[in-house]
DOTI-677290 format. One line per 5 residues: number of its first residue (from 1); their letters; for each residue x, y, z of C-alpha. Coordinates in Angstrom, 1 decimal, decimal comma. Layout:
NUM = A = X/Y/Z  ...
END
This chain:
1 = XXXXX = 185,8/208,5/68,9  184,0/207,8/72,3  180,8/206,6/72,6  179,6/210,1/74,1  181,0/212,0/70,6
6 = XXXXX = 180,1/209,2/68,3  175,7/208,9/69,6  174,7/211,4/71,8  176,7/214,6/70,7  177,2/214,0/67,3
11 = XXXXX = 173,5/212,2/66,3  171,5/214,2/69,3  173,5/216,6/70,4  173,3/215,4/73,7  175,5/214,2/76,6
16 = XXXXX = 175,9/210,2/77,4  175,7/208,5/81,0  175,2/204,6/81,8  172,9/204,1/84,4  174,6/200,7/84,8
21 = XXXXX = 178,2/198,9/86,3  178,4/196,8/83,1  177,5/199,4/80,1  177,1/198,1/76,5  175,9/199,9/73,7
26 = XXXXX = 176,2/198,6/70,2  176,1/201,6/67,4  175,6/201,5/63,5  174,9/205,2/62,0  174,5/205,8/58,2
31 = XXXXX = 175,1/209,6/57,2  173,4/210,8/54,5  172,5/214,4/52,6  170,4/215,9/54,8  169,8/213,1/57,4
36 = XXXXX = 171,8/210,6/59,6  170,0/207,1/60,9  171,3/205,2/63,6  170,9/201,5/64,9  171,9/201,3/68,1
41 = XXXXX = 171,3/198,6/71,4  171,9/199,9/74,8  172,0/198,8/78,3  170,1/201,5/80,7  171,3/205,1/80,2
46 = XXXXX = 170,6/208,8/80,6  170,8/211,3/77,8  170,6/215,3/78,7  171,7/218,5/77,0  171,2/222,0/77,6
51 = XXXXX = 170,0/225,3/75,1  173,0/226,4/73,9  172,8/229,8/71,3  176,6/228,7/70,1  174,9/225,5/68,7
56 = XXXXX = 174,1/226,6/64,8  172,1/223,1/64,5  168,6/223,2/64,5  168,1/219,9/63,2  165,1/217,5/64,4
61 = XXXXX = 165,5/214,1/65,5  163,1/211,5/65,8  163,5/208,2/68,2  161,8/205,3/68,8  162,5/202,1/70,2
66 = XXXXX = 161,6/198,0/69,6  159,3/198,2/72,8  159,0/200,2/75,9  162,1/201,9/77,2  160,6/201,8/81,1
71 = XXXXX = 161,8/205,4/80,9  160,6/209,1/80,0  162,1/212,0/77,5  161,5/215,6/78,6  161,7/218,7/76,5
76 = XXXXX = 159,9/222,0/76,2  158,2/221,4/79,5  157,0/218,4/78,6  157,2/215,0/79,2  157,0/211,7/77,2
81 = XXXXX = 156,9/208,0/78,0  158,9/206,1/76,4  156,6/203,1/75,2  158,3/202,4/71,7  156,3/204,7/69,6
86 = XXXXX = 158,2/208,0/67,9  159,3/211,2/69,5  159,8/214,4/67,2  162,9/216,2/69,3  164,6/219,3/68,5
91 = XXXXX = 168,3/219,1/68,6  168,9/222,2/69,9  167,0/222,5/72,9  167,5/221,2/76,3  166,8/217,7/76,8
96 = XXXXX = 166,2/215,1/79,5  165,6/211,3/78,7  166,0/207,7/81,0  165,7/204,3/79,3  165,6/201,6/82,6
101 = XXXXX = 165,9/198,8/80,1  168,1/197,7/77,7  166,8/197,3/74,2  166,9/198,0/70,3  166,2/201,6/69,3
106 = XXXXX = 166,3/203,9/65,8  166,9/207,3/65,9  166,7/209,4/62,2  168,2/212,9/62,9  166,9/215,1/59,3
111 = XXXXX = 167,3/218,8/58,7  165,0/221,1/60,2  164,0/222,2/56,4  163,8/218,9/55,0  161,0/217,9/57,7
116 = XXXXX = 159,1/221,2/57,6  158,7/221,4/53,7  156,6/217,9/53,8  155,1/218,8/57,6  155,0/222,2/58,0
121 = XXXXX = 153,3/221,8/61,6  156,4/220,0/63,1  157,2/222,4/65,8  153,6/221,9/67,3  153,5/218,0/67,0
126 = XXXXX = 157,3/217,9/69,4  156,4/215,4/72,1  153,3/214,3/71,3  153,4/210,3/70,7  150,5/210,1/68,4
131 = XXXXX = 151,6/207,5/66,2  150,3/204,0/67,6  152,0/200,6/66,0  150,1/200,0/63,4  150,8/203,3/61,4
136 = XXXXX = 151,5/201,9/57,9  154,0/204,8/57,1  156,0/204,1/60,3  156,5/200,3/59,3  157,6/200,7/55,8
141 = XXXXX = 159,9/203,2/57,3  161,3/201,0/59,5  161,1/198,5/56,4  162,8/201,0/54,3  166,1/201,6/57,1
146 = XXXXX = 166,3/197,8/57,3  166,9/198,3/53,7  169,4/200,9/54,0  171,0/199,2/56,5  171,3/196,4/55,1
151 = XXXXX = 173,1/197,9/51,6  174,5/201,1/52,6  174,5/204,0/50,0  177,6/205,8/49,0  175,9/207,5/46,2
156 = XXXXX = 175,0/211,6/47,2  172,2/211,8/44,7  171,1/208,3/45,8  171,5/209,3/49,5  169,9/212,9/49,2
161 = XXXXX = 166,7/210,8/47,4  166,7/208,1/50,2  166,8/211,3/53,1  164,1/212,8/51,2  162,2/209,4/51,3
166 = XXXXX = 162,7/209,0/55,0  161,2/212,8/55,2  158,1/211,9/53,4  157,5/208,8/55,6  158,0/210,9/59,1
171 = XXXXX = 156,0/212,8/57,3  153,3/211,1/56,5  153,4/209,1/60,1  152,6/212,4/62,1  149,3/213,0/60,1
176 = XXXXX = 151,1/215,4/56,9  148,0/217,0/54,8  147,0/218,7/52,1  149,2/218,8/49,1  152,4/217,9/51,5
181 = XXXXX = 150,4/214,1/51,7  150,2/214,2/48,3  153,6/214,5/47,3  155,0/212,6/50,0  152,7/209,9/48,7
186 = XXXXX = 153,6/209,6/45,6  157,4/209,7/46,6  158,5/208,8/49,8  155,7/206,3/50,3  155,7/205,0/46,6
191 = XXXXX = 159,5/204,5/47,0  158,8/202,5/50,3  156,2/200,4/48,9  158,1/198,9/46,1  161,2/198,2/48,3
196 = XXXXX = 158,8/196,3/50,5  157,6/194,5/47,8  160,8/193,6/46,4  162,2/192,9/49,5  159,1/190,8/50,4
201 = XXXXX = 159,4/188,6/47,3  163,3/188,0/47,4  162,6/186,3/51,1  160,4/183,9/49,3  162,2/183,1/45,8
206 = XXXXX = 162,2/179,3/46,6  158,5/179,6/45,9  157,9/178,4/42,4  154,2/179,7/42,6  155,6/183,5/43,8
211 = XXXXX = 153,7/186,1/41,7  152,9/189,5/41,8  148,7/188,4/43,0  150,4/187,3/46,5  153,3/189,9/46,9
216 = XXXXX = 150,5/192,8/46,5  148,3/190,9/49,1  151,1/190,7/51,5  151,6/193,9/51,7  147,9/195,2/51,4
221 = XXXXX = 148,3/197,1/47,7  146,4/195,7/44,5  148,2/193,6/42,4  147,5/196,0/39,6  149,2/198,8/41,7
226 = XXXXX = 152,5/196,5/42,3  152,9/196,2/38,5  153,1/200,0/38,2  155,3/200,4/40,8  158,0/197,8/38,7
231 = XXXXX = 156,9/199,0/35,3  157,6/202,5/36,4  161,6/201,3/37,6  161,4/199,6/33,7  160,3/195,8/34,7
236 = XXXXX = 158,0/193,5/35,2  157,5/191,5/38,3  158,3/188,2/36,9  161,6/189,9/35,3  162,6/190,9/38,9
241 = XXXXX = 162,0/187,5/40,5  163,5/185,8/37,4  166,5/188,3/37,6  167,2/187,5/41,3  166,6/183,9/40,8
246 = XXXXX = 169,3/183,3/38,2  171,7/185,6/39,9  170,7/183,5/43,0  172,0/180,0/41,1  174,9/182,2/39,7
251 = XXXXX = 176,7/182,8/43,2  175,5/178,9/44,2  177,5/177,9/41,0  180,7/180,4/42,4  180,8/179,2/45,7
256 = XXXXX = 182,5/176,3/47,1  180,1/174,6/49,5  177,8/174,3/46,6  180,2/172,2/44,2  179,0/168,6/45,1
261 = XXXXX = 175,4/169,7/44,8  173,2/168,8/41,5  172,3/171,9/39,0  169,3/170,7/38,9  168,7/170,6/42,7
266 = XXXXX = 170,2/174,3/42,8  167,7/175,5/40,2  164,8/174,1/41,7  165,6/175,3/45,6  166,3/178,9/43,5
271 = XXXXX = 162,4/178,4/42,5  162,9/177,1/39,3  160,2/173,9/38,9  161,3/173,7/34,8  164,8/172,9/34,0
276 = XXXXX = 164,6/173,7/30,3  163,6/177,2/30,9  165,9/177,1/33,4  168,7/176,6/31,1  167,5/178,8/28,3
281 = XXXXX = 166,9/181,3/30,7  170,2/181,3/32,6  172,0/181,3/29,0  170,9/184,2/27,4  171,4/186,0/31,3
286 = XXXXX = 175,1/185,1/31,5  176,2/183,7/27,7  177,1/180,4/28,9  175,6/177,4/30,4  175,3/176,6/34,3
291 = XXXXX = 177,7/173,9/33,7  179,9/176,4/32,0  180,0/178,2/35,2  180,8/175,8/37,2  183,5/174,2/35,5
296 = XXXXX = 185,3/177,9/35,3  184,9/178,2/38,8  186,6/174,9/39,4  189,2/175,7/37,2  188,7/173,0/35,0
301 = XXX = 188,6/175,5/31,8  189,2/178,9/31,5  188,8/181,8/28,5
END
């Protein structure tokens, strides 16, 4: 597949030209249930497409880049510059756009219904760049693709909820009201929220004095409103960061470059700053001491 099939007709409907000698373009795309994401770097290109009635997509798409493009989208009559910020585009209408720079850019392309059932006013907001940097919806959406990026789904039901997620957050970005805020909310932005959280506090296991006061505070929530979000997925905090931890010392224990290294010294750069509880811990995880472990993954016993 060609670049011009793989991005701009088959995420954007749209028609692919470098504007350099020496094109690159890197490309990762995600398809799920009702929406496709794409990651994609690009050296300086043109993207246009024309109304066509044969076309039975009606989909919306919605860009944005890392920073300013030093280019300009047009559609509908109007134009757009392209300083990093979203763009709400409809697939099927004709389309002019320029990035003069290379850079890093995201595009999620969602069903027309899936977007207007959480903003019902989507047609109206096309081209307007109203959503400055420090929307919170748009960076735990970007926090939410890295996610998705990061650990692909190949789940439908977990793929339709993650697109459904994603439409909440664009959602919620453009200025959603009324009971469509609501329940985007307490869904999409919930779902966000936690994975923030979680992914917040795995980046920092080392940390023997991690706890759920100083995840909430990174992320501006109330530490009371983190421990909902990880009783209502059936844990606590500590069980989450206690879970990783150990499976953390678990793949140390597995992996060769680790063998000459100290249990002990594993343990504690997992976070662990008590080795007894270490132990007892790690036991009633995995049935069998770290030692245990280790040894089977030398080879020097087996079962």
């Amino acid at each position: 597949m060609t670049l011009q099939e793989a991005w701009g007709r088959a995420v954007l409907n749209m028609d692919f030209k470098p504007l350099t000698e020496n094109p690159d373009f890197r490309l990762e795309c995600q398809l799920l249930p009702g929406a496709v994401v794409t990651w994609g770097w690009s050296t300086p290109h043109a993207l246009t497409s024309s109304y066509d009635p044969s076309r039975e997509n009606d989909d919306l798409a919605i860009a944005w880049g890392n920073r300013s493009s030093g280019g300009s989208i047009s559609q509908r009559g109007r134009d757009a510059l392209s300083e990093g910020g979203p763009v709400l585009l409809a697939c099927d209408e004709s389309t002019r756009a320029t990035m003069g720079r290379s850079l890093a850019h995201t595009t999620v392309r969602l069903q027309r219904s899936l977007l207007l059932s959480m903003l019902p006013e989507a047609d109206s907001l096309m081209m307007q760049q109203s959503i400055g940097p420090d929307n919170e919806a748009l960076r735990l959406l970007d926090g939410y693709l890295s996610v998705l990026r990061a650990q692909p789904l190949s789940d439908p039901e977990l793929g339709r909820a993650a697109a459904v997620h994603i439409s909440d957050l664009i959602a919620l970005a453009f200025g959603t009201a009324g009971d469509c805020r609501h329940i985007a909310s307490s869904r999409g932005l919930r779902a966000a929220r936690f994975h923030a959280v979680k992914h917040w506090a795995m980046s920092r296991l080392s940390d023997p004095s991690l706890g759920v006061a100083a995840a909430a505070a990174a992320q501006g929530l109330s530490a009371r409103y983190v421990q909902i979000l990880f009783a209502e997925a059936g844990v606590t905090f500590s069980e989450f960061v206690l879970s990783k931890r150990l499976q953390l010392v678990h793949r140390c224990l597995h992996n060769g470059a680790f063998r000459a290294r100290p249990i002990s010294s594993i343990a504690y750069a997992a976070g662990f700053s008590d080795l007894s509880y270490f132990n007892r811990a790690f036991k009633a995880a995995y049935g069998e001491t770290p030692s245990d472990v280790r040894s089977r993954a030398r080879g020097d016993i087996s079962f």
